[in-house]
N, C-alpha and C positions, 0 to 999 in steps of 0.2 A: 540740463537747465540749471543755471544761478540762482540761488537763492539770497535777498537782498534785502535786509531789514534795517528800517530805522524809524523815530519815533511814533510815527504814524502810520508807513505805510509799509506793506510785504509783498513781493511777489510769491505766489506760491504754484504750486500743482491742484488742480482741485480734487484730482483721484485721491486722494491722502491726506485732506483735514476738512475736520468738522467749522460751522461756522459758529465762533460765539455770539450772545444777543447781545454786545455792543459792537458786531461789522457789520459791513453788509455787501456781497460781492457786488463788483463792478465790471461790468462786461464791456469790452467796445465802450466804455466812456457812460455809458446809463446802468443805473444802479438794476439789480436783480437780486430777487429773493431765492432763485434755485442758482445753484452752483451748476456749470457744464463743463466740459469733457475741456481741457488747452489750460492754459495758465490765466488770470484774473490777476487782478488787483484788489486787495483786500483797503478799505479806508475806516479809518474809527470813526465812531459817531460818538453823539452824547459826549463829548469830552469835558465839558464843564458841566458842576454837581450844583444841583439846587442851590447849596447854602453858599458856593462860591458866587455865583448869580447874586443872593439876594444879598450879598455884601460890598457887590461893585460898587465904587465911589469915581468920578467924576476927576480927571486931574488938569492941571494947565494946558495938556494937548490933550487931542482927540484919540482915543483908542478903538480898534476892531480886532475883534477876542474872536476867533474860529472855535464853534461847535462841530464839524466836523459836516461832512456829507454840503457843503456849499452852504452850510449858517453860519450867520456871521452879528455878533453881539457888536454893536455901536454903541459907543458912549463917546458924547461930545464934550469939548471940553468945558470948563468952569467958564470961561469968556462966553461961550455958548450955549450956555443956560444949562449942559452937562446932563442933556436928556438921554437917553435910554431907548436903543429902537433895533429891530430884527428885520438884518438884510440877505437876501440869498440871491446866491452868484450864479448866472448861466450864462449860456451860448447861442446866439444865435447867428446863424448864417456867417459863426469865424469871430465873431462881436461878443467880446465879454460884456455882459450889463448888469444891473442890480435892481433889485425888487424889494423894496421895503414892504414889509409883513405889517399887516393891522393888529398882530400881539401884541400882548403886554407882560407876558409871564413865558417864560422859559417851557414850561409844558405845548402848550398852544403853537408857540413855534415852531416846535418841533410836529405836532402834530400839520398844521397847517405845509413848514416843507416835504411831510412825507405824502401829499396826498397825491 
């Protein structure tokens, strides 16, 4: 097996590492919490830090900052009033779609995608 690393993502073996509390394995495409027997994908979460959050500002274009694990920080542009809102990405039947979170803080987010 290759092993294949870059900023975010690794393949690995799961007989031979432990998982730190910012991954979370990814099995067949849904996330799990026990590691099994075949190779996984490991994905970082949590990638943006509180203090980097509470200093987002708003610029001429619209930005989407990836938290990792399908969260996704919006901030619209200055033309567009440059609001602030938590969107997470899925699939359905092949159809990527989005879901804005009724969050308002970075914690909640996260709580509210891992449920």
């Amino acid at each position: 097996m290759q092993d294949t690393v870059s900023a975010a993502w690794a393949v690995v073996s799961c007989n031979n590492i432990l998982c730190p509390l910012s991954f979370k394995f990814i099995i067949n495409g849904a996330p799990s919490g026990t590691p099994k027997l075949g190779c996984v994908l490991l994905m970082a979460i949590n990638k943006i830090k509180p203090l980097s959050f509470k200093h987002l500002k708003a610029t001429n274009e619209a930005q989407q900052i990836s938290d990792g694990n399908n969260l996704y920080i919006r901030v619209r542009s200055i033309d567009d009033g440059g609001a602030i809102s938590f969107r997470f990405r899925y699939r359905f039947d092949g159809v990527q779609k989005w879901l804005t979170l009724e969050s308002t803080e970075l914690a909640e987010a996260r709580v509210e995608r891992d449920k």
